[in-house]
C-alpha positions as CSV (number, residue, x, y, z in Angstrom):
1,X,175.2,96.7,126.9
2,X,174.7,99.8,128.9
3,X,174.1,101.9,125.4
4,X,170.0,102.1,125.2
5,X,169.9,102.5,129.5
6,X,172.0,105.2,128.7
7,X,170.3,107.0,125.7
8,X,166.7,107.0,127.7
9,X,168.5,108.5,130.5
10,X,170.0,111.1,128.6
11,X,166.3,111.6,126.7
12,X,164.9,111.9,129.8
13,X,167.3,114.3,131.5
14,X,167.2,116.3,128.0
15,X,162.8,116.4,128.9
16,X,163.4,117.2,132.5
17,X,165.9,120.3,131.6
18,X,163.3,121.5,128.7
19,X,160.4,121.0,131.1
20,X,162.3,123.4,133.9
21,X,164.5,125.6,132.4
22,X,162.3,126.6,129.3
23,X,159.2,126.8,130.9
24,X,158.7,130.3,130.6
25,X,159.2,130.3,126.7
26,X,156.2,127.6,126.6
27,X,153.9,130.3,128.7
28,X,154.3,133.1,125.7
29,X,150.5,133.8,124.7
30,X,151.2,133.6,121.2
31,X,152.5,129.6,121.8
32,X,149.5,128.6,123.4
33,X,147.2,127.6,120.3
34,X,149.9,125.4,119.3
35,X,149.6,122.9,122.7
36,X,153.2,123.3,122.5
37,X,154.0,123.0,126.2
38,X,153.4,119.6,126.1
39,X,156.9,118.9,123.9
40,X,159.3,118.5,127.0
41,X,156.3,116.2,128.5
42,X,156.7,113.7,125.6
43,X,160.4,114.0,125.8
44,X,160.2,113.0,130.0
45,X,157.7,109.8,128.8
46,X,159.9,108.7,125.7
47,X,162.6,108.7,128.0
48,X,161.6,106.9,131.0
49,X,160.1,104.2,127.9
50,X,163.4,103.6,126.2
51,X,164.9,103.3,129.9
52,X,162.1,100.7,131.0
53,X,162.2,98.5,127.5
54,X,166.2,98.6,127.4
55,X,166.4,97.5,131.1
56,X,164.0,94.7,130.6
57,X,166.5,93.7,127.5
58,X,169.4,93.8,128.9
59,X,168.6,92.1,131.9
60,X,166.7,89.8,130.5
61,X,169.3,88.7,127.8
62,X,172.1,89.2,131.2
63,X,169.8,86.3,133.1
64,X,168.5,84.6,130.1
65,X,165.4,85.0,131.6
66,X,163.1,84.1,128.9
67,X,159.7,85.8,130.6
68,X,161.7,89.0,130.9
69,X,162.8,88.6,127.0
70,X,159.0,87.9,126.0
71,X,158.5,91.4,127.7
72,X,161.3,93.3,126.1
73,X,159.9,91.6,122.6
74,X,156.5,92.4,123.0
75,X,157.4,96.0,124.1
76,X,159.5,96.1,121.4
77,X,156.3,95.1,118.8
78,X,154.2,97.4,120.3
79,X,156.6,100.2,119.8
80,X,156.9,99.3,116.4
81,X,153.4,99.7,115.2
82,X,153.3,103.1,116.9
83,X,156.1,103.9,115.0
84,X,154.0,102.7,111.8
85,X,151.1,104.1,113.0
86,X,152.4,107.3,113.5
87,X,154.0,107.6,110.1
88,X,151.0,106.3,108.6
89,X,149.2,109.1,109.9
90,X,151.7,111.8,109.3
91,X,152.0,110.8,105.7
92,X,147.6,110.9,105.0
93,X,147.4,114.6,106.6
94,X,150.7,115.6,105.5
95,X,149.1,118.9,104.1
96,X,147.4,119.5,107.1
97,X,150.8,118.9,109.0
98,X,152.5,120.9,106.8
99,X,150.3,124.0,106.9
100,X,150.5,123.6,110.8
101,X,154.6,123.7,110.8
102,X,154.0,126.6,108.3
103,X,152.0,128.6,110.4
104,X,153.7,128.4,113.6
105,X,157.1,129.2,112.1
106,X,155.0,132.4,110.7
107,X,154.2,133.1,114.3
108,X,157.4,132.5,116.0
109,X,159.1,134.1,113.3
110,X,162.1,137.0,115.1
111,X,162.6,139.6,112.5
């Protein structure tokens, strides 16, 4: 039961290393345009999400605490049509998207 808990602590440990220790990669002038910094940021709040929604899960389904398992489903549904959302979006401006990835492997290219 411990598995989820223990993937959005290891998200969120995986954000706060990013957000510390590869700080100075995200300050190169050439990165800024891209808004790039804010990666490790999403990372931290995915993390601490998963950790929040599997808690309320597995406790609730522990105490059979139906109010807790309402929670857990309706954070669950909402998650879901991001997820939808989001690929929704990604897939109308997938040649904007595209031209985007393009461009920033062009600039962060190493020869």
């Amino acid at each position: 039961m411990a598995g989820p808990e223990l993937l959005g602590l290891a998200i969120l440990g995986i954000g706060i290393w990013s957000e510390v220790k590869l700080k100075e990669y995200f300050e190169l002038e050439v990165l800024k345009s891209y808004a790039i910094d804010s990666g490790p940021r999403i990372i931290i709040a995915a993390g601490c999400v998963v950790t929040i929604v599997a808690f309320l899960g597995c406790c609730g389904a522990w105490k059979e605490s139906k109010c807790m398992l309402i929670c857990f489903f309706v954070c669950m549904l909402i998650l879901f049509c991001l997820e939808i959302a989001a690929a929704v979006l990604a897939f109308v401006k997938k040649d904007k998207l595209l031209a985007m990835i393009f461009a920033m492997f062009l600039v962060c290219r190493i020869d």
